[in-house]
Jmol script that loads the backbone (N, CA, C; Angstrom):
load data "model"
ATOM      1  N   UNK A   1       0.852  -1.169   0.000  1.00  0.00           N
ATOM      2  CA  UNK A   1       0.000   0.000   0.000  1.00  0.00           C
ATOM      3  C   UNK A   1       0.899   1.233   0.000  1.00  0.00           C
ATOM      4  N   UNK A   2       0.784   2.119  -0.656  1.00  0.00           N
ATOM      5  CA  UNK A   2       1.483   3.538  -0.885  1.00  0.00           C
ATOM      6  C   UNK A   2       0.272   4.773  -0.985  1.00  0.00           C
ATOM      7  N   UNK A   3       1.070   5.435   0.081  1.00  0.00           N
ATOM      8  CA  UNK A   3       0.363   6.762   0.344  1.00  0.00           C
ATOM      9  C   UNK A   3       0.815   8.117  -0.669  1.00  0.00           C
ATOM     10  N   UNK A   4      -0.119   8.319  -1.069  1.00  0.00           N
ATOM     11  CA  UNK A   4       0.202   9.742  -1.900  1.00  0.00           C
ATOM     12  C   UNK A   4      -0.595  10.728  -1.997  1.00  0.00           C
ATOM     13  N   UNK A   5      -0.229  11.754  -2.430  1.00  0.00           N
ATOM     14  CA  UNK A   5      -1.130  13.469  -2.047  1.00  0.00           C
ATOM     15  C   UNK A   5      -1.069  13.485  -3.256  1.00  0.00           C
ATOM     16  N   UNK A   6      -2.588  14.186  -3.171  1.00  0.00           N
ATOM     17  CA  UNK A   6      -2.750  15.113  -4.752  1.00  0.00           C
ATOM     18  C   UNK A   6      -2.212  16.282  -4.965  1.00  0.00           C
ATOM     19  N   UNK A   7      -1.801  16.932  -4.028  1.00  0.00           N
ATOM     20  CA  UNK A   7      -1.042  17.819  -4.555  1.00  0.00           C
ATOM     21  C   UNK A   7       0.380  17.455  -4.434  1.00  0.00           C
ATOM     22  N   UNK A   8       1.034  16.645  -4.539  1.00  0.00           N
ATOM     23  CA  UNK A   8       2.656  16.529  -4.897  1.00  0.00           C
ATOM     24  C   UNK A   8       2.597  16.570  -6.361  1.00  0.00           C
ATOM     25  N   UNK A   9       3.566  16.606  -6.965  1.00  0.00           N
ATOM     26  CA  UNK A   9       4.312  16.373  -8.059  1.00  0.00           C
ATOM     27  C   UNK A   9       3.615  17.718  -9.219  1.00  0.00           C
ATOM     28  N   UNK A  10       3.191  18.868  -8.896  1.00  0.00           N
ATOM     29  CA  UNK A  10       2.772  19.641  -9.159  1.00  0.00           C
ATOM     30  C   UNK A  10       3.741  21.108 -10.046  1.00  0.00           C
ATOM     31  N   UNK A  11       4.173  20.827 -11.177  1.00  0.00           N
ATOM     32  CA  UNK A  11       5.492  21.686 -11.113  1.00  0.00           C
ATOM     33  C   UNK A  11       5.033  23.673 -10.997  1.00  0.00           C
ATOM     34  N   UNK A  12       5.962  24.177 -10.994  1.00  0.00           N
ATOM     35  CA  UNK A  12       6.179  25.602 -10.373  1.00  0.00           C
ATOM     36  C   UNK A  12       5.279  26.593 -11.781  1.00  0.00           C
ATOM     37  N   UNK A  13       5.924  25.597 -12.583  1.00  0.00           N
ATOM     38  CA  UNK A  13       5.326  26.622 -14.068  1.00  0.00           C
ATOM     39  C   UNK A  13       4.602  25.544 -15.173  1.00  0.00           C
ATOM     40  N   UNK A  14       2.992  25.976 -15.120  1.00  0.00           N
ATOM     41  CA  UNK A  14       2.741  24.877 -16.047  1.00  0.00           C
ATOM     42  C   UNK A  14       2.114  25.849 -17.831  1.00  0.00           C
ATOM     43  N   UNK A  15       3.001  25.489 -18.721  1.00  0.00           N
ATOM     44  CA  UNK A  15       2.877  26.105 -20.034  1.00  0.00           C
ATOM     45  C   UNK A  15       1.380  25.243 -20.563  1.00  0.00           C
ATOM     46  N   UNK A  16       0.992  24.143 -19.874  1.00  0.00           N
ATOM     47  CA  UNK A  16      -0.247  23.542 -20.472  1.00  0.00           C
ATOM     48  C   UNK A  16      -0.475  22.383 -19.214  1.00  0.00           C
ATOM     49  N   UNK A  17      -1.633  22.752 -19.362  1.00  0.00           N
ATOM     50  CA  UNK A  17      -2.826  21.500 -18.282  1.00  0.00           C
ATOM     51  C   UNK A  17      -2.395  20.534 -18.089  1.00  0.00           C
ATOM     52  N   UNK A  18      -2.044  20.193 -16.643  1.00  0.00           N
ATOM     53  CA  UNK A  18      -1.381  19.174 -16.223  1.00  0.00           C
ATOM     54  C   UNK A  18      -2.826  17.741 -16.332  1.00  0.00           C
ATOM     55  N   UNK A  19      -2.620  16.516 -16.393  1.00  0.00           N
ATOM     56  CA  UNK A  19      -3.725  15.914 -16.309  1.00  0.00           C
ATOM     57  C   UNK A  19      -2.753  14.799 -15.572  1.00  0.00           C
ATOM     58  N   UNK A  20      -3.453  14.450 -14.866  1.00  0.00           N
ATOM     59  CA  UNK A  20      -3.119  12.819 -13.952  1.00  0.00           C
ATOM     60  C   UNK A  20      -3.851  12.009 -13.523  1.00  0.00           C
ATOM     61  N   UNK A  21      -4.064  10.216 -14.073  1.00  0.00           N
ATOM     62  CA  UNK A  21      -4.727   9.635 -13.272  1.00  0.00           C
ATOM     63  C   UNK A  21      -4.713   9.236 -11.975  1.00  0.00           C
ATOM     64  N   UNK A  22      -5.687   9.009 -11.444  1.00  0.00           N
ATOM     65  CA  UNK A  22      -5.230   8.977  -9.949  1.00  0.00           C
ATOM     66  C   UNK A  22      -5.896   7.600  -9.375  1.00  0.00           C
ATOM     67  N   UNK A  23      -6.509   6.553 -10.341  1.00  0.00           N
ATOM     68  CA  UNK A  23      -7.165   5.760 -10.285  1.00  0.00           C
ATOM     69  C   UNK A  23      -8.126   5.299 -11.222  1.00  0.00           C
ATOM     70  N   UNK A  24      -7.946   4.019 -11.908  1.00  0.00           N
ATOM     71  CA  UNK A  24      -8.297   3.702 -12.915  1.00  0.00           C
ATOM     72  C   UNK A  24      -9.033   2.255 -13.163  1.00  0.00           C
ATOM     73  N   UNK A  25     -10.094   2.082 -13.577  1.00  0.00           N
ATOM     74  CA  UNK A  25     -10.513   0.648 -13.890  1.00  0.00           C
ATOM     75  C   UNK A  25     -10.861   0.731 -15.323  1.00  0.00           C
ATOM     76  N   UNK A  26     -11.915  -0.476 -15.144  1.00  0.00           N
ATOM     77  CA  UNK A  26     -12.605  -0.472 -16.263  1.00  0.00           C
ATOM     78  C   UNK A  26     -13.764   0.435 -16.395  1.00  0.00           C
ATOM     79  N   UNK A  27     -14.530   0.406 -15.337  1.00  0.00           N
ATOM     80  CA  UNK A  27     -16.272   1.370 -15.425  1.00  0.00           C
ATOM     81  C   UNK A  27     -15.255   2.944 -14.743  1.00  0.00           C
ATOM     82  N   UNK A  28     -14.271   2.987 -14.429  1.00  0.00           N
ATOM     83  CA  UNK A  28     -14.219   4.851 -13.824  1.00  0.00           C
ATOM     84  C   UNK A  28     -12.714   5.275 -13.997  1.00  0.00           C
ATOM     85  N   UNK A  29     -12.960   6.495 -14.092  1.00  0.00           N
ATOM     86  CA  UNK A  29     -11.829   6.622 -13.936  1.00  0.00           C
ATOM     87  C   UNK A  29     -11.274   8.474 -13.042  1.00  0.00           C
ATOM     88  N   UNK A  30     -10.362   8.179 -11.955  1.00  0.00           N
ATOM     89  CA  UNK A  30     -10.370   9.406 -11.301  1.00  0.00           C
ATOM     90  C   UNK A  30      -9.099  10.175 -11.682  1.00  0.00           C
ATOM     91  N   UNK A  31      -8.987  11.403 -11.985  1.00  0.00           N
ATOM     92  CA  UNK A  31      -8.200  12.182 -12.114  1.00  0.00           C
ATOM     93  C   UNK A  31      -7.972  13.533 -11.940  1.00  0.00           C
ATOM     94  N   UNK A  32      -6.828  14.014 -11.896  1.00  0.00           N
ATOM     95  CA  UNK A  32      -6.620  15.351 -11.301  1.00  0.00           C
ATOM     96  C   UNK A  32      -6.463  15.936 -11.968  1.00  0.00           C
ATOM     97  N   UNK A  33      -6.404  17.217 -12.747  1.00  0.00           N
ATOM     98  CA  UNK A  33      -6.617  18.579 -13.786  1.00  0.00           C
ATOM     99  C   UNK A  33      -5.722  19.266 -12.536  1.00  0.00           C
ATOM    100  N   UNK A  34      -4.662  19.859 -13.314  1.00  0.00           N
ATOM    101  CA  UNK A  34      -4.324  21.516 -12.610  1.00  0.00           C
ATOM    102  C   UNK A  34      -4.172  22.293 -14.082  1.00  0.00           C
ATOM    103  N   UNK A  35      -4.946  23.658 -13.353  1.00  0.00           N
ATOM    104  CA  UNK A  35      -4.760  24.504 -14.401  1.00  0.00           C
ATOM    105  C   UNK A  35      -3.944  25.990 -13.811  1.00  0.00           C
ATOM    106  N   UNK A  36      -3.469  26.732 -14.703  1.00  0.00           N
ATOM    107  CA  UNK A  36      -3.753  27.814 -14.291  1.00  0.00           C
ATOM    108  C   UNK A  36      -3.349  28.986 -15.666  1.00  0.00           C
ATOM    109  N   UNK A  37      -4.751  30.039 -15.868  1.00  0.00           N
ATOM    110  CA  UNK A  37      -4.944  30.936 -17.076  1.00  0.00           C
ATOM    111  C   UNK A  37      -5.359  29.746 -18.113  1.00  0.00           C
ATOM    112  N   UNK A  38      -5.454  29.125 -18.186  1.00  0.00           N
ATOM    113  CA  UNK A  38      -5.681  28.095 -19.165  1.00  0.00           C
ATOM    114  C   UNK A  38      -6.807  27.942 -19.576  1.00  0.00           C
ATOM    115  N   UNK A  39      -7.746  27.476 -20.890  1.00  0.00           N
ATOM    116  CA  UNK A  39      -8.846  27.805 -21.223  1.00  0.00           C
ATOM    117  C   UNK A  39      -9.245  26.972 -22.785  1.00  0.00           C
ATOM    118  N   UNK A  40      -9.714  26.212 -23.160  1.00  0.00           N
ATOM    119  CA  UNK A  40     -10.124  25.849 -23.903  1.00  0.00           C
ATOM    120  C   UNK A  40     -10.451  26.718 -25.626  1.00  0.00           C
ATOM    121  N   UNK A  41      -9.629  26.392 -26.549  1.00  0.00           N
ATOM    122  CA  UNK A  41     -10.023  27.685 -27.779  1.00  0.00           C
ATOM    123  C   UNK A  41     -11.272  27.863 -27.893  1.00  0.00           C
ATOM    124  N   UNK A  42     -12.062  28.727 -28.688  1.00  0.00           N
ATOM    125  CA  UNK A  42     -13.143  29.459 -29.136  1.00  0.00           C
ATOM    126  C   UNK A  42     -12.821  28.137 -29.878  1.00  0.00           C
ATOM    127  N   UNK A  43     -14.725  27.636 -29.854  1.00  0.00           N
ATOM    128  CA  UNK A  43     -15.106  26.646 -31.005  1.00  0.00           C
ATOM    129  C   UNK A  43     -14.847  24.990 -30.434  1.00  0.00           C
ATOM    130  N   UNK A  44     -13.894  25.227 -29.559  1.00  0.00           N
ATOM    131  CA  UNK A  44     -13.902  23.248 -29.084  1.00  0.00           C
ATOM    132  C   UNK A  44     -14.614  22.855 -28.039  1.00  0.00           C
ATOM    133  N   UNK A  45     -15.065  21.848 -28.401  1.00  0.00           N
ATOM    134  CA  UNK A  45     -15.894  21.535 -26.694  1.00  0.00           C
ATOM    135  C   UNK A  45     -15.901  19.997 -26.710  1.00  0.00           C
ATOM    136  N   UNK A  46     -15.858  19.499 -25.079  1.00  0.00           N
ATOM    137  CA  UNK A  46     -15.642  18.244 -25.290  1.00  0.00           C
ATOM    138  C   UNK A  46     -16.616  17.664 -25.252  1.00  0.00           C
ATOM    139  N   UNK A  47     -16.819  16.778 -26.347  1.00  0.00           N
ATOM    140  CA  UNK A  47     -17.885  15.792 -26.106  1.00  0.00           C
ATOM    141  C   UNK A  47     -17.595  13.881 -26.046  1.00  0.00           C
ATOM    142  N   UNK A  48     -18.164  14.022 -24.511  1.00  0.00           N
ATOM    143  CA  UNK A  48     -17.488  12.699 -24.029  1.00  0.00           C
ATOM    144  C   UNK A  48     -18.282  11.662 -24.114  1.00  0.00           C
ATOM    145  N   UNK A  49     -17.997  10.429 -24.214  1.00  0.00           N
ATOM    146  CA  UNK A  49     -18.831   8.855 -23.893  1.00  0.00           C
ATOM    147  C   UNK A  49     -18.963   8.575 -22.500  1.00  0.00           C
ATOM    148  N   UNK A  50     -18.531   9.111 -21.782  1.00  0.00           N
ATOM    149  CA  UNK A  50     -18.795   9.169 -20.497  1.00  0.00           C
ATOM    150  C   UNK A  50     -19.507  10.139 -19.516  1.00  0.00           C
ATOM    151  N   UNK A  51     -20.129  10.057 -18.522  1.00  0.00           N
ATOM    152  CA  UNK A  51     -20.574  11.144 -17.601  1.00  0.00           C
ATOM    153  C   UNK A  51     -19.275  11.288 -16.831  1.00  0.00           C
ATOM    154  N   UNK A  52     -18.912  12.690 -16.475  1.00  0.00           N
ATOM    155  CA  UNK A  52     -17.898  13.317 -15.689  1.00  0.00           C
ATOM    156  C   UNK A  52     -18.719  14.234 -14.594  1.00  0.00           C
ATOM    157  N   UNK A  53     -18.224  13.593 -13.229  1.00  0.00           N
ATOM    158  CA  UNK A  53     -18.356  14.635 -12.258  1.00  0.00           C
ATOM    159  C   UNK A  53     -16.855  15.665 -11.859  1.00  0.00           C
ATOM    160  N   UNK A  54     -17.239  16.504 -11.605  1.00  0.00           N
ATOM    161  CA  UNK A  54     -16.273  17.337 -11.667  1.00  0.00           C
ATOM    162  C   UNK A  54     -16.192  18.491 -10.021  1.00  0.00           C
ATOM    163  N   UNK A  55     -14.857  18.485  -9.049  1.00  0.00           N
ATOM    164  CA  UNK A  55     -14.748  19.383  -8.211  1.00  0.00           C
ATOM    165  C   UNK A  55     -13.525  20.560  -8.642  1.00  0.00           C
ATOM    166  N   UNK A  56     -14.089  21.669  -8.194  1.00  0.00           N
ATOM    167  CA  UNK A  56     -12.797  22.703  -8.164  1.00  0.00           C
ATOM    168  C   UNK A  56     -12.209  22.426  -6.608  1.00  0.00           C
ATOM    169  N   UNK A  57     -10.855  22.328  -6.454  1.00  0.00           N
ATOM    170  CA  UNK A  57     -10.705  21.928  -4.945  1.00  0.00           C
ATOM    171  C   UNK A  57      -9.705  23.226  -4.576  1.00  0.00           C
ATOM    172  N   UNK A  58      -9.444  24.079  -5.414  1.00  0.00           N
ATOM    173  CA  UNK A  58      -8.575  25.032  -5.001  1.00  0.00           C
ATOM    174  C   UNK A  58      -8.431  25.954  -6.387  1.00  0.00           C
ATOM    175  N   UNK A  59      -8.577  27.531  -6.519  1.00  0.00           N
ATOM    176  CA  UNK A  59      -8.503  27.746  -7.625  1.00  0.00           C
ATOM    177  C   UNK A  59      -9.760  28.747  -8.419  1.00  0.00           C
ATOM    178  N   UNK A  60     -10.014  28.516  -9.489  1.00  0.00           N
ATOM    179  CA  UNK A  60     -11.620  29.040  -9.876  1.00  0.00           C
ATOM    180  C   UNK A  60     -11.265  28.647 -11.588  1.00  0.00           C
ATOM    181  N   UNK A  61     -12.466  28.372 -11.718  1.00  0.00           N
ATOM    182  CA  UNK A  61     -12.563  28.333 -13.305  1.00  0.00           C
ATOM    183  C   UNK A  61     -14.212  28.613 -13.655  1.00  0.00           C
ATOM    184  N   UNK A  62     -14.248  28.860 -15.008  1.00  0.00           N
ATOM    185  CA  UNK A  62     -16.104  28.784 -15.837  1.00  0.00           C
ATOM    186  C   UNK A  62     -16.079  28.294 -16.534  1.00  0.00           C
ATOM    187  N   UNK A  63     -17.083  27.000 -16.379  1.00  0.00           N
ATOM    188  CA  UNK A  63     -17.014  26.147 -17.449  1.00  0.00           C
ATOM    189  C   UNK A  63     -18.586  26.563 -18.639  1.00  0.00           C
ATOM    190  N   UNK A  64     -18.543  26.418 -19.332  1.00  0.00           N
ATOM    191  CA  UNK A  64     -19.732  26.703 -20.556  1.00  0.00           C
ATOM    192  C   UNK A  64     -19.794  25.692 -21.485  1.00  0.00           C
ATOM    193  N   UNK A  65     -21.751  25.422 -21.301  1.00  0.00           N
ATOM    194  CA  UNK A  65     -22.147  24.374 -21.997  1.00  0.00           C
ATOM    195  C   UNK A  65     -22.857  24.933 -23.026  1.00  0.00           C
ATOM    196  N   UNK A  66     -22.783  24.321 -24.488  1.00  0.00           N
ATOM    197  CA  UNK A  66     -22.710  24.129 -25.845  1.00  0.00           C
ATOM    198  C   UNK A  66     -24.566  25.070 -25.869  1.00  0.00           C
ATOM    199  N   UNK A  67     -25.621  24.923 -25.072  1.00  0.00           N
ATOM    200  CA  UNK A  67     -26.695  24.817 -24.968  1.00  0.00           C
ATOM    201  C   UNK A  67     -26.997  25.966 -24.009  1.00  0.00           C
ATOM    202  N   UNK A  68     -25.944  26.616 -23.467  1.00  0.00           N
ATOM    203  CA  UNK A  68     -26.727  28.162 -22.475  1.00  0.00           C
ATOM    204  C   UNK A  68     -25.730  28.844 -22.907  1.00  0.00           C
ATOM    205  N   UNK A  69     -26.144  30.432 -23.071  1.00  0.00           N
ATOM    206  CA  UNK A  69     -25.467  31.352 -23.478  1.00  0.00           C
ATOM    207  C   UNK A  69     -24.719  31.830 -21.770  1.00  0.00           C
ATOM    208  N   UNK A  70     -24.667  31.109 -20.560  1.00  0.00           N
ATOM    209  CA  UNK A  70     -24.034  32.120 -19.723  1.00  0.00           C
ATOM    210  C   UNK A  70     -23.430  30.644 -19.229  1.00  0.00           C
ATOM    211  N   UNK A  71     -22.045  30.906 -18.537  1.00  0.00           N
ATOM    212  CA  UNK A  71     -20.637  30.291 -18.112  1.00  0.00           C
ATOM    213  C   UNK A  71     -21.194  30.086 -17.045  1.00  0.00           C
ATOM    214  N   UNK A  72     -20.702  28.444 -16.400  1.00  0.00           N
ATOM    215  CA  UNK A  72     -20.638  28.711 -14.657  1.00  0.00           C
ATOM    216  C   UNK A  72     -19.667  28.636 -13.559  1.00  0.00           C
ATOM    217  N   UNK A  73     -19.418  28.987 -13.347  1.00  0.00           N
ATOM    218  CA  UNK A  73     -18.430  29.835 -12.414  1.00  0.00           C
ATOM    219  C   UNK A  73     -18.425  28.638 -11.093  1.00  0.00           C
ATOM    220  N   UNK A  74     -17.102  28.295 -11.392  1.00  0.00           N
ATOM    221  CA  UNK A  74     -16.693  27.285  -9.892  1.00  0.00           C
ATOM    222  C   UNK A  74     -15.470  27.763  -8.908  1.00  0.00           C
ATOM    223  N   UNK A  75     -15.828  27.697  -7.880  1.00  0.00           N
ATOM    224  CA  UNK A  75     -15.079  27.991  -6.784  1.00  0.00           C
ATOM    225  C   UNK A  75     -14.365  26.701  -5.927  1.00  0.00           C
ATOM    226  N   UNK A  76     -13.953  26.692  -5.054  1.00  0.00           N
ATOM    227  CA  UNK A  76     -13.403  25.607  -4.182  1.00  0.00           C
ATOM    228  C   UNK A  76     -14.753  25.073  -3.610  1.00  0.00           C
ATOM    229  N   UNK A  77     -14.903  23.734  -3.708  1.00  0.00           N
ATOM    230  CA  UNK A  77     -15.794  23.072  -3.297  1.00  0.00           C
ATOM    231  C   UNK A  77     -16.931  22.949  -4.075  1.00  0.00           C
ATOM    232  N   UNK A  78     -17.168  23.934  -5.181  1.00  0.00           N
ATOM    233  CA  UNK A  78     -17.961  23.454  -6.495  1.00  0.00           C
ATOM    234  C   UNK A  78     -17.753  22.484  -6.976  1.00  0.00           C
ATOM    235  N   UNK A  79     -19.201  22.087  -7.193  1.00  0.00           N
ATOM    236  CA  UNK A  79     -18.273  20.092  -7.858  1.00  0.00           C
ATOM    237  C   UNK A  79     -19.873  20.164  -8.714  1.00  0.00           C
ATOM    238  N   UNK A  80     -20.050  19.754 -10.240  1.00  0.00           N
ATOM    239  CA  UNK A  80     -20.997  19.328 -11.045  1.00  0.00           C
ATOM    240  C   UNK A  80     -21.036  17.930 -11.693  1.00  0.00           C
ATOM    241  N   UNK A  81     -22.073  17.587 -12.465  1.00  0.00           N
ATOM    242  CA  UNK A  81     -21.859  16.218 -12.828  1.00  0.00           C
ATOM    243  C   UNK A  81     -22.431  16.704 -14.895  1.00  0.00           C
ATOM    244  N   UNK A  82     -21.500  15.995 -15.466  1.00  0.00           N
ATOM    245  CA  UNK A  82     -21.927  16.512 -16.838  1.00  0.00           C
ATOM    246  C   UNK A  82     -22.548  15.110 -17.461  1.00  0.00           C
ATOM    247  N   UNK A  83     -23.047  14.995 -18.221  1.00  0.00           N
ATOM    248  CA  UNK A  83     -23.755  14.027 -18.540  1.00  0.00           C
ATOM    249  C   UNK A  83     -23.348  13.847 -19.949  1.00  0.00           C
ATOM    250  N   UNK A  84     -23.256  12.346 -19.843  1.00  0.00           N
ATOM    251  CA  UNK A  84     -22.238  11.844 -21.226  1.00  0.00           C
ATOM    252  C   UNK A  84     -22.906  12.672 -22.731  1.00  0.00           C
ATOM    253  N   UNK A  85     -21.888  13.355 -23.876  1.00  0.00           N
ATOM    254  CA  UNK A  85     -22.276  13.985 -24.569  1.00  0.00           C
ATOM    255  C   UNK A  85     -22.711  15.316 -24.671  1.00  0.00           C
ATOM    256  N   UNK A  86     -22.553  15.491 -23.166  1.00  0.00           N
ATOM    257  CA  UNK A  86     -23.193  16.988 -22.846  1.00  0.00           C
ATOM    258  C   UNK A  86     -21.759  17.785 -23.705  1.00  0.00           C
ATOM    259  N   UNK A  87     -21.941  18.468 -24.711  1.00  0.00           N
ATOM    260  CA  UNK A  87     -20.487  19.343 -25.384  1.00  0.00           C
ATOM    261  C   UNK A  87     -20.740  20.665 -23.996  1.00  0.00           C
ATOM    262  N   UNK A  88     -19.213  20.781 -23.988  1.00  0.00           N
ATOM    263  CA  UNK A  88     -18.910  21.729 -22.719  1.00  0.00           C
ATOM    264  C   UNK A  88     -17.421  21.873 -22.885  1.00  0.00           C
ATOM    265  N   UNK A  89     -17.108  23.323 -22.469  1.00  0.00           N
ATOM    266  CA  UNK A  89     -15.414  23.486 -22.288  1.00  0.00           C
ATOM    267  C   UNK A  89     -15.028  24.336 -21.559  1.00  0.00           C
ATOM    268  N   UNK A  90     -13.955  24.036 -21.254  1.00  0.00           N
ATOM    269  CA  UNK A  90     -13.326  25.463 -20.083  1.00  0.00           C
ATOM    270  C   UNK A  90     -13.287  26.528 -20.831  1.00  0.00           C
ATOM    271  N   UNK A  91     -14.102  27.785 -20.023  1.00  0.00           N
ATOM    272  CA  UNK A  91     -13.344  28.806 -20.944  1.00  0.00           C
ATOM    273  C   UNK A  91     -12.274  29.677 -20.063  1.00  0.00           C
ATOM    274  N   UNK A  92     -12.022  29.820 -18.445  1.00  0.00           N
ATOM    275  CA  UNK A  92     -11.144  30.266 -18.023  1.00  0.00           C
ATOM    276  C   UNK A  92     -11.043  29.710 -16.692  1.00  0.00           C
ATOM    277  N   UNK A  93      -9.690  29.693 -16.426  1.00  0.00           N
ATOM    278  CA  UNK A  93      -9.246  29.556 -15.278  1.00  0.00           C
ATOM    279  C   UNK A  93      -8.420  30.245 -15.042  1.00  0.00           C
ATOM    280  N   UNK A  94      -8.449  30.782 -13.476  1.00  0.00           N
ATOM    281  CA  UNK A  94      -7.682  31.487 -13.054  1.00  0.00           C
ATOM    282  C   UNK A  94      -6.337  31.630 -13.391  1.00  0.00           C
ATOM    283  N   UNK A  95      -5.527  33.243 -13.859  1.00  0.00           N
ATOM    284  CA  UNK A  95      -4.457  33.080 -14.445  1.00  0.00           C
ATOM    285  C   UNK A  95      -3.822  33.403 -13.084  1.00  0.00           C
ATOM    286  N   UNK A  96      -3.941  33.726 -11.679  1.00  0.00           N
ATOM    287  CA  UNK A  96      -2.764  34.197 -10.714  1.00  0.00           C
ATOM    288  C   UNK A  96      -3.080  33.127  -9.681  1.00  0.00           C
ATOM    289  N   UNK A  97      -3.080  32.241 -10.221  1.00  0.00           N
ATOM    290  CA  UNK A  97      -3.340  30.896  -8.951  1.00  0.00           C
ATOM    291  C   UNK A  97      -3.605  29.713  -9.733  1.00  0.00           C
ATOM    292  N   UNK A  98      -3.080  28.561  -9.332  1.00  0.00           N
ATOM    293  CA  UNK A  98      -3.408  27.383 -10.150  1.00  0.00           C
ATOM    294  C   UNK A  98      -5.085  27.228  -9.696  1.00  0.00           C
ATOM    295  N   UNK A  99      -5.889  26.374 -10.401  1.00  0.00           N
ATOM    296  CA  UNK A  99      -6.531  25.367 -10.383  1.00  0.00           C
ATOM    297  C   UNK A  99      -6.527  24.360 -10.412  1.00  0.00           C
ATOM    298  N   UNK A 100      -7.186  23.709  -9.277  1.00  0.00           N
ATOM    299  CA  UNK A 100      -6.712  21.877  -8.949  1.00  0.00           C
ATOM    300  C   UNK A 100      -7.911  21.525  -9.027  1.00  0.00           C
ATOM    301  N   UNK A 101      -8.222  20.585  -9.882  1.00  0.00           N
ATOM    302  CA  UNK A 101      -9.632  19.778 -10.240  1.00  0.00           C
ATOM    303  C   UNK A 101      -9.845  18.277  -9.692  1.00  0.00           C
ATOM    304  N   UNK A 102     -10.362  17.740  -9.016  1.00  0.00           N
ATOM    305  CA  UNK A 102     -11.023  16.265  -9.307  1.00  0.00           C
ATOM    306  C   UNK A 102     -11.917  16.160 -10.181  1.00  0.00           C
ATOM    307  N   UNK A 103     -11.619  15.043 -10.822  1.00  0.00           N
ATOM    308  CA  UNK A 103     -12.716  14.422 -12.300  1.00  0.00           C
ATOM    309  C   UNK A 103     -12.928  13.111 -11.806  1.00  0.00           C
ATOM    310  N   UNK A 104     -14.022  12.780 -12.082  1.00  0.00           N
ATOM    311  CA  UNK A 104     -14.138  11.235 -11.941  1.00  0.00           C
ATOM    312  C   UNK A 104     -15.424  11.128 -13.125  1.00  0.00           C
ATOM    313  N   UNK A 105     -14.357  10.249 -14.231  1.00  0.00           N
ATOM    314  CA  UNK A 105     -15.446   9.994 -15.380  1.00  0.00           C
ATOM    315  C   UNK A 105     -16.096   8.457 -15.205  1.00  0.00           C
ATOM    316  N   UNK A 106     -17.087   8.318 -15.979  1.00  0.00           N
ATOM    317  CA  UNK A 106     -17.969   6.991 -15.074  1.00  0.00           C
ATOM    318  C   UNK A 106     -19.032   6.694 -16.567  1.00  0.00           C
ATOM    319  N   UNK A 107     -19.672   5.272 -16.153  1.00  0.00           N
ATOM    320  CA  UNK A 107     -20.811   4.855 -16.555  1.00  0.00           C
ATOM    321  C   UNK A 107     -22.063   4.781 -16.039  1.00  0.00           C
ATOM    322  N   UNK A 108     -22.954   4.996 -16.548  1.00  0.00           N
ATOM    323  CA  UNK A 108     -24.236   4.865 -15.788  1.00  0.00           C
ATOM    324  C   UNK A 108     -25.271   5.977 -15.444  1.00  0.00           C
TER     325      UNK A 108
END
end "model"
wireframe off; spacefill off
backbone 0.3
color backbone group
C-alpha cells in the first residue's frame, strides 16, 4: 500500500494542463486537472462517452455548456456532474493561482 497526495508532483510553471490519473478501472476513472490561465479555444468543446463529475478543490474556473449562453463559475468546493455527450469546455481559469480539479469519469 502507498500513500500519496494530490497535490505533490505539481510543477512551479505549467505552459499547459497538467492531467493525472489517480485511479483507474474499467467502469471509472479518477483524475486530477491543474490549471492555471488556461482555457479551452473558441469553437472546441468536449464531447465525451462518459458522464464526468467534476470538483474545483482550489482555484476558480467557468465552465460553458454548448446549450446556455451564460458560463458557470466554480469555486473551491464546487463540484458538477456533466452528462455523457453533454459538449462543454473550459473557458477560463484562473491566471494568478493554479486550479486543482477532481474528475471522476464513469458509466451509468
Amino acid at each position: 500500500m502507498d500513500l500519496h497526495n494530490l497535490y505533490d508532483n505539481i510543477p512551479a510553471q505549467l505552459p499547459e494542463e497538467l492531467f493525472t490519473d489517480i485511479l483507474k478501472t474499467d467502469n471509472f476513472r479518477v483524475e486530477r486537472i491543474v490549471s492555471q490561465g488556461h482555457a479551452l479555444h473558441e469553437g472546441f468543446w468536449y464531447d465525451q462517452d462518459q458522464k464526468e463529475w467534476v470538483m474545483v478543490l482550489e482555484g476558480a474556473a467557468r465552465i460553458r455548456f454548448e446549450d446556455r449562453t451564460d458560463a458557470i463559475e466554480l469555486r473551491p468546493g464546487d463540484y458538477l456532474t456533466i452528462p455523457a455527450h453533454k459538449r462543454h469546455r473550459v473557458e477560463w481559469t484562473a491566471p494568478d493561482q493554479r486550479t486543482v480539479w477532481l474528475a471522476i469519469h464513469f458509466q451509468g
